[in-house]
C-alpha positions as CSV (number, residue, x, y, z in Angstrom):
1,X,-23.9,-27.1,30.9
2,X,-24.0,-24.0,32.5
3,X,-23.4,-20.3,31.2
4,X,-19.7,-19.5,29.7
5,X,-19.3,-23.0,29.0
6,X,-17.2,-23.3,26.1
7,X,-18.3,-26.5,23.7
8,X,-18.2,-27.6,19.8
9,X,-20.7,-28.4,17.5
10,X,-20.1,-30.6,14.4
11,X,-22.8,-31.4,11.6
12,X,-24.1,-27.7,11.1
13,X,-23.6,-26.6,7.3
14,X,-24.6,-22.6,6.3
15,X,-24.0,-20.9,9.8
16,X,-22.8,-17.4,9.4
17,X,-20.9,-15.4,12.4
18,X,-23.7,-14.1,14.6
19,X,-25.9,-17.1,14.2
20,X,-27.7,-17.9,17.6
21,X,-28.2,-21.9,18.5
22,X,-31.9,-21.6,20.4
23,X,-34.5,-24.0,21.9
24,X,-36.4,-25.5,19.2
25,X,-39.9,-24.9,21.1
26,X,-38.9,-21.6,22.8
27,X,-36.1,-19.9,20.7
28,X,-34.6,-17.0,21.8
29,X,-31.9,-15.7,19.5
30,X,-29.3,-12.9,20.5
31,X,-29.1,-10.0,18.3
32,X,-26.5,-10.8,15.1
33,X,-23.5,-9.6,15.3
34,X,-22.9,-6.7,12.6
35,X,-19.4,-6.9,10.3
36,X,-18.4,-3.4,8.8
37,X,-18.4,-3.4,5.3
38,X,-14.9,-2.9,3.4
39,X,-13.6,0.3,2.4
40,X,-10.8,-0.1,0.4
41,X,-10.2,-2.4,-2.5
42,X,-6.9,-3.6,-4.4
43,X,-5.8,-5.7,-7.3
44,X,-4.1,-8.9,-6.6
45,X,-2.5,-10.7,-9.9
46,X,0.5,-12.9,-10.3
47,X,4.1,-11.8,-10.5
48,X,4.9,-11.6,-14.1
49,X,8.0,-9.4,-14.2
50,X,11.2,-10.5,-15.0
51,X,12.1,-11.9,-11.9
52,X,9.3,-14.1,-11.7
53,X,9.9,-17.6,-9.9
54,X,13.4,-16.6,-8.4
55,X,11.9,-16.2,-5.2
56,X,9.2,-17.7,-4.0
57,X,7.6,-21.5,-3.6
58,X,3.9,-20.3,-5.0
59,X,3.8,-18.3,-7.8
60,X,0.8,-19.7,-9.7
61,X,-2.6,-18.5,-10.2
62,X,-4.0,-21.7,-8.5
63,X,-1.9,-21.3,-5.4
64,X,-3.2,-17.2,-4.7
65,X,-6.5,-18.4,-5.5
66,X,-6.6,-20.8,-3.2
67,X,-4.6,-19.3,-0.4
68,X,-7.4,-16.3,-1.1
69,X,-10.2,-18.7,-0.4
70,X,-9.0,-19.5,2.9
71,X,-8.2,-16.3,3.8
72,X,-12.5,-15.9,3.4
73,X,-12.6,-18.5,5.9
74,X,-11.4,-16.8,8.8
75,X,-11.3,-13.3,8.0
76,X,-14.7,-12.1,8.3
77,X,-14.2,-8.4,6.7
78,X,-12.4,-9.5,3.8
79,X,-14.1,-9.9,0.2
80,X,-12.9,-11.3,-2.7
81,X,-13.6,-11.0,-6.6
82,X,-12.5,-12.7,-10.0
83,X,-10.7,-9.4,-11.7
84,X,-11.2,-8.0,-15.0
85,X,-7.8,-10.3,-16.2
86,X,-7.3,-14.5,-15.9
87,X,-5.2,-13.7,-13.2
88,X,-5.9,-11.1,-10.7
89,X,-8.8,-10.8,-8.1
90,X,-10.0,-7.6,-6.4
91,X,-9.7,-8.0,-2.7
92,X,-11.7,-5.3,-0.7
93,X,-10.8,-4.6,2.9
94,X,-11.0,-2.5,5.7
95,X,-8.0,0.0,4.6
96,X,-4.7,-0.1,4.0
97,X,-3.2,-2.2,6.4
98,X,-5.9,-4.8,7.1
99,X,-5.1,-5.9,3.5
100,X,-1.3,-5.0,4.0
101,X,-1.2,-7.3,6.7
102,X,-2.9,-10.1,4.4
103,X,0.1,-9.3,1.8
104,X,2.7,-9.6,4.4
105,X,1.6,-13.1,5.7
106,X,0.9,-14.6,2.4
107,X,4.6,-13.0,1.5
108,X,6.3,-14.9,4.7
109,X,4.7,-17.7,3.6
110,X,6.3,-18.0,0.3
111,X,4.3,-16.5,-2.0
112,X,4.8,-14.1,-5.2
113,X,2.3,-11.7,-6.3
114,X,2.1,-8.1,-7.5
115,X,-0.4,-5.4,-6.0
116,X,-2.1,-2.3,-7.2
117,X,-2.9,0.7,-5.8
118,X,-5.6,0.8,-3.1
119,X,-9.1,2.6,-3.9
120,X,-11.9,3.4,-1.8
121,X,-15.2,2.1,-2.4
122,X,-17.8,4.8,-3.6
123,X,-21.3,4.2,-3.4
124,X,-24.5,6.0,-4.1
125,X,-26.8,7.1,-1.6
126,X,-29.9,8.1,-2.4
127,X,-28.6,9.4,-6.0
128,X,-25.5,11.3,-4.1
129,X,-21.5,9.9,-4.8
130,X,-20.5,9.1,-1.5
131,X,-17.1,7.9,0.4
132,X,-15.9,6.1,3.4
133,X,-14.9,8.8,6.4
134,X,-12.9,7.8,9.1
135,X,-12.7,9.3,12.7
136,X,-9.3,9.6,13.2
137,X,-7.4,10.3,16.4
138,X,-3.6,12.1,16.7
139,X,-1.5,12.5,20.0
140,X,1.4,14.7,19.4
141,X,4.0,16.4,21.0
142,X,3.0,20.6,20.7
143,X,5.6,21.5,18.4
144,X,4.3,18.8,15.9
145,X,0.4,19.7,16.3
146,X,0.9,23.2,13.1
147,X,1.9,21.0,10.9
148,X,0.2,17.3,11.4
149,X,-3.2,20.0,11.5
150,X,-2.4,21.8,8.4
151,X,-1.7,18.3,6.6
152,X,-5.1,16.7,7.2
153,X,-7.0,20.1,6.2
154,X,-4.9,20.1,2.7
155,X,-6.3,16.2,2.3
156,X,-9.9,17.2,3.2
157,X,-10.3,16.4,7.2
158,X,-11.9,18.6,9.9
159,X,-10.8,19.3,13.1
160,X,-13.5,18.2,15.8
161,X,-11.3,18.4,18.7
162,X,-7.8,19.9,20.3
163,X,-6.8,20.3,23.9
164,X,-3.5,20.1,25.7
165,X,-3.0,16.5,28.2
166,X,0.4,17.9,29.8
167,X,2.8,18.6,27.3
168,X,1.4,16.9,24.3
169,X,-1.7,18.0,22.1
170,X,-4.6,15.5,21.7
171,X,-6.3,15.7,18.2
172,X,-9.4,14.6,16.5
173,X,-10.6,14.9,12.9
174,X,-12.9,13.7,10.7
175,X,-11.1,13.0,7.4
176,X,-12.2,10.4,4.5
177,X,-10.3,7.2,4.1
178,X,-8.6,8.3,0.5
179,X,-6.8,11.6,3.0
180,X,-5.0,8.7,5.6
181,X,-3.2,7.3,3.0
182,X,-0.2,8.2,3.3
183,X,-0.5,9.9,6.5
184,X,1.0,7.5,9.2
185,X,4.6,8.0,7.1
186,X,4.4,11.9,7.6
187,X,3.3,11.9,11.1
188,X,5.9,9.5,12.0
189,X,8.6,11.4,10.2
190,X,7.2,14.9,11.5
191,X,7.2,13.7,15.2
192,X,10.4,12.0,15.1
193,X,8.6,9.0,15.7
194,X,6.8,10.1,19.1
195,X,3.0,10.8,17.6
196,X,0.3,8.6,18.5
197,X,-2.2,8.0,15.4
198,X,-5.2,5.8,15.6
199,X,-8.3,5.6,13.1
200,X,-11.3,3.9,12.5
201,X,-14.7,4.0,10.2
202,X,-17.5,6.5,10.8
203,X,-20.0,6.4,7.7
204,X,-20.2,6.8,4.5
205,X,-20.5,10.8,3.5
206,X,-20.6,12.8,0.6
207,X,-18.0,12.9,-1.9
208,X,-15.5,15.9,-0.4
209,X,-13.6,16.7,-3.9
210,X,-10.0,15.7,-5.4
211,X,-7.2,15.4,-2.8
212,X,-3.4,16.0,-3.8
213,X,-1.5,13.5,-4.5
214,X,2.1,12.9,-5.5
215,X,3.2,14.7,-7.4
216,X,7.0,13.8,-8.0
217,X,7.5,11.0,-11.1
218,X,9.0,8.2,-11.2
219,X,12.6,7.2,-12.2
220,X,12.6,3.8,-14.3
221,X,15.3,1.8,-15.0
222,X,15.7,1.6,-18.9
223,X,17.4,-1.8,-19.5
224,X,18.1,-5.1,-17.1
225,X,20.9,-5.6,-15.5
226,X,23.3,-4.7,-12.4
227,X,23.2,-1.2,-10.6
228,X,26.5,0.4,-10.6
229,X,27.5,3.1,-8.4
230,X,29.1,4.7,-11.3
231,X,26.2,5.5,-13.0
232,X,24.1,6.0,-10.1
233,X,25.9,8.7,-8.7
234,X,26.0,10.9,-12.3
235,X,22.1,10.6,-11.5
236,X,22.1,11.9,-8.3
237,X,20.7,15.2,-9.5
238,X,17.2,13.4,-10.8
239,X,16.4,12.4,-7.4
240,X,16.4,10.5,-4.5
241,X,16.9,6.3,-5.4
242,X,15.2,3.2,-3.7
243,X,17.9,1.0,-4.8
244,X,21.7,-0.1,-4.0
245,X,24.6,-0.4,-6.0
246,X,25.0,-3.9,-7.3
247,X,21.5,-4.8,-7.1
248,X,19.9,-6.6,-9.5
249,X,17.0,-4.7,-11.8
250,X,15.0,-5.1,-15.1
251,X,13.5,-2.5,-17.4
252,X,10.1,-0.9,-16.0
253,X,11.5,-1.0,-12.5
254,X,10.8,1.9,-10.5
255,X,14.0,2.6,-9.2
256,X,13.5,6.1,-7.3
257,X,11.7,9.1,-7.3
258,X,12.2,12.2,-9.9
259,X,12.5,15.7,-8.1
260,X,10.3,17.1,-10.7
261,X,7.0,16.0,-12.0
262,X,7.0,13.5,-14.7
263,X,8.4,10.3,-15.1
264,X,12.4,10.2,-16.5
265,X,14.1,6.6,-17.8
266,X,17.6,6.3,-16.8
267,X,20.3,3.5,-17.1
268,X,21.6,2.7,-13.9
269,X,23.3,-0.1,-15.4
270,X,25.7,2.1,-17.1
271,X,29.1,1.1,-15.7
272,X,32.8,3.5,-16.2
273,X,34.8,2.5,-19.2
274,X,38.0,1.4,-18.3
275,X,40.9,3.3,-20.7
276,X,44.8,4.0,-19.4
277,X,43.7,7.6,-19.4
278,X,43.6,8.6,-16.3
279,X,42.9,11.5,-13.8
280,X,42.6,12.8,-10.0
281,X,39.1,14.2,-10.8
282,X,37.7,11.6,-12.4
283,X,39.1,9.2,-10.6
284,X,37.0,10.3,-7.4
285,X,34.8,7.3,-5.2
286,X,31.0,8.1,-5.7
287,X,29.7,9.3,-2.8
288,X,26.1,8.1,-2.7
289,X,23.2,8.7,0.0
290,X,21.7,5.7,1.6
291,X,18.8,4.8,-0.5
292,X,15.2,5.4,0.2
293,X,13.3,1.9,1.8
294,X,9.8,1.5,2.1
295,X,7.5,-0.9,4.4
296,X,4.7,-2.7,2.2
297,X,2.2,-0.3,3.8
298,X,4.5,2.9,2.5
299,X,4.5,1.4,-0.9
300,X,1.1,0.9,-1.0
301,X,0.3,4.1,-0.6
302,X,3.3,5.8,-2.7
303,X,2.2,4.2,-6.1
304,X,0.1,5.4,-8.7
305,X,-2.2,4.2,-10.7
306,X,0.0,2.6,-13.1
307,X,2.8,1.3,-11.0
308,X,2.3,-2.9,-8.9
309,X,3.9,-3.3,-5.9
310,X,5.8,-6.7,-6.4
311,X,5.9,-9.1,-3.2
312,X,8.3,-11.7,-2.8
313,X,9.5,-13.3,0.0
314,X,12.7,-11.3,0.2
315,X,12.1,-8.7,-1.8
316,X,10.1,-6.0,-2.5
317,X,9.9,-3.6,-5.7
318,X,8.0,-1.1,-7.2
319,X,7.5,-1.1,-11.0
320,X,5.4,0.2,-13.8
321,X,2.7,-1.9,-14.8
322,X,3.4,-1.9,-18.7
323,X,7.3,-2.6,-18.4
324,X,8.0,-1.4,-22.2
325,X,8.8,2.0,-23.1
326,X,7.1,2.7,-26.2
327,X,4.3,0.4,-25.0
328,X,3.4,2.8,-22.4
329,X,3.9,6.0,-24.2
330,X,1.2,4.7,-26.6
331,X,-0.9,3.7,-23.6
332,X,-0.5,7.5,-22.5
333,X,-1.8,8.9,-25.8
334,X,-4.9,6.2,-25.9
């Protein structure tokens, strides 16, 4: 054999990644290879809403679990725990989309689970609270830069560097991981789709205070059922919706967003009465706005604590994680 020889070994049990095969009488190992720790963790359970098993081919606790455990095997920055319930595991990653990219394949590959909201990990160093901060690079067009900069300073980041590269502005900021979520939607949406964003982890620094969050509610759909454009369109003024007409949902759905804080329950499966009484005003076709659709990663970062992100093969939804009414109005007071 000579150097860059590629070859396979068989018979070797408790390698790690980094390990160095040497000489036994004059070993010389290379210097292991270090992994970055994860940064962000999420819940993982199984789908137990309403729609449960109409979609997918694994559904089970024994099939995530074991779909999870092979995950281990070749992805080297992913960890995974038993969670506080029978069925639901805290994965911890390296952000936002290196687990959104784990849901998505799992997802393709048939399976059904439900997702919480992603949290950074906070250790303690050397008795101080301390978070994950990423360096995070933006290239924008100039009429862009005001507001992308003004954005990352109201979610805690600092400007390092700014200079002009012909007609687009070339930003960098160091910002902690909890101020990107959420970030890549704005920028897009800002730029018209023409910013450049790219960011990775720094260190670990101290704790840099509460960020604001969302603070729009939730609309939830009050009872099963079909959507009807009826009712949906004598809601318009409550806010913008993340469903069609005709589309199938259950109570505890998260079927838009409110305008105003606080979460509101509507019927959306409220459909016109049908009398011989009839007129030219009320007899007028709803006009309704195309509804609001997010990627996985969007949704990830748009719900709040009490809200799963339900993954299914061919569908995605948002919904509270106590589906009952009352039930969650006396979770509120506790």
């Amino acid at each position: 054999m000579k150097n860059g020889d590629i070859c396979a070994m068989i018979g070797i049990d408790g390698f790690e990644i980094g390990d160095t095969i040497c000489d036994a009488e004059n070993p010389e190992p290379l210097k292991p290879i270090a992994i970055d720790e994860p940064t962000m963790s999420m819940t993982f359970c199984i789908n137990d809403s309403p729609f449960f098993g109409q979609d997918g081919k694994f559904v089970t606790s024994r099939h995530i679990q074991d779909r999870l455990n092979k995950e281990l095997e070749k992805n080297l920055a992913l960890r995974v725990e038993k969670g506080a319930e029978e069925s639901s595991w805290r994965v911890y990653g390296r952000g936002v989309l290196h687990l959104s990219v784990l849901i998505e394949t799992m997802r393709r590959e048939g399976y059904e689970l439900q997702v919480g909201q992603p949290q950074v990990i906070i250790k303690e160093i050397d008795g101080v609270k301390c978070e994950p901060v990423e360096s995070l690079t933006v290239n924008t067009p100039e009429e862009c830069s005001g507001k992308i900069i003004e954005f990352v300073s109201t979610h805690k980041g600092e400007m390092t560097k700014m200079e002009m590269v012909n007609d687009r502005v070339h930003l960098e900021f160091t910002i902690p991981s909890r101020g990107i979520m959420g970030m890549r939607t704005y920028v897009m949406n800002v730029s018209a789709g023409e910013a450049i964003m790219a960011h990775r982890f720094l260190e670990y620094q101290p704790w840099k205070g509460e960020i604001v969050k969302r603070t729009n509610g939730s609309l939830i759909a009050m009872e099963a059922g079909t959507a009807y454009a009826y009712a949906l369109d004598k809601l318009q003024d409550r806010g913008k919706f993340f469903i069609d007409p005709q589309e199938e949902v259950y109570a505890g759905q998260v079927v838009g967003e409110n305008a105003k804080e606080g979460d509101i329950v509507i019927n959306v499966t409220k459909s016109k009465k049908l009398t011989n009484m009839r007129s030219k005003s009320a007899d007028d076709k709803a006009v309704l706005p195309p509804p609001v659709r997010m990627s996985l990663e969007e949704a990830l970062e748009y719900i709040k604590e009490d809200e799963y992100v339900e993954v299914t093969p061919h569908a995605m939804r948002i919904r509270k994680i106590i589906l009952d009414e009352l039930e969650r109005k006396r979770a509120g007071r506790a």
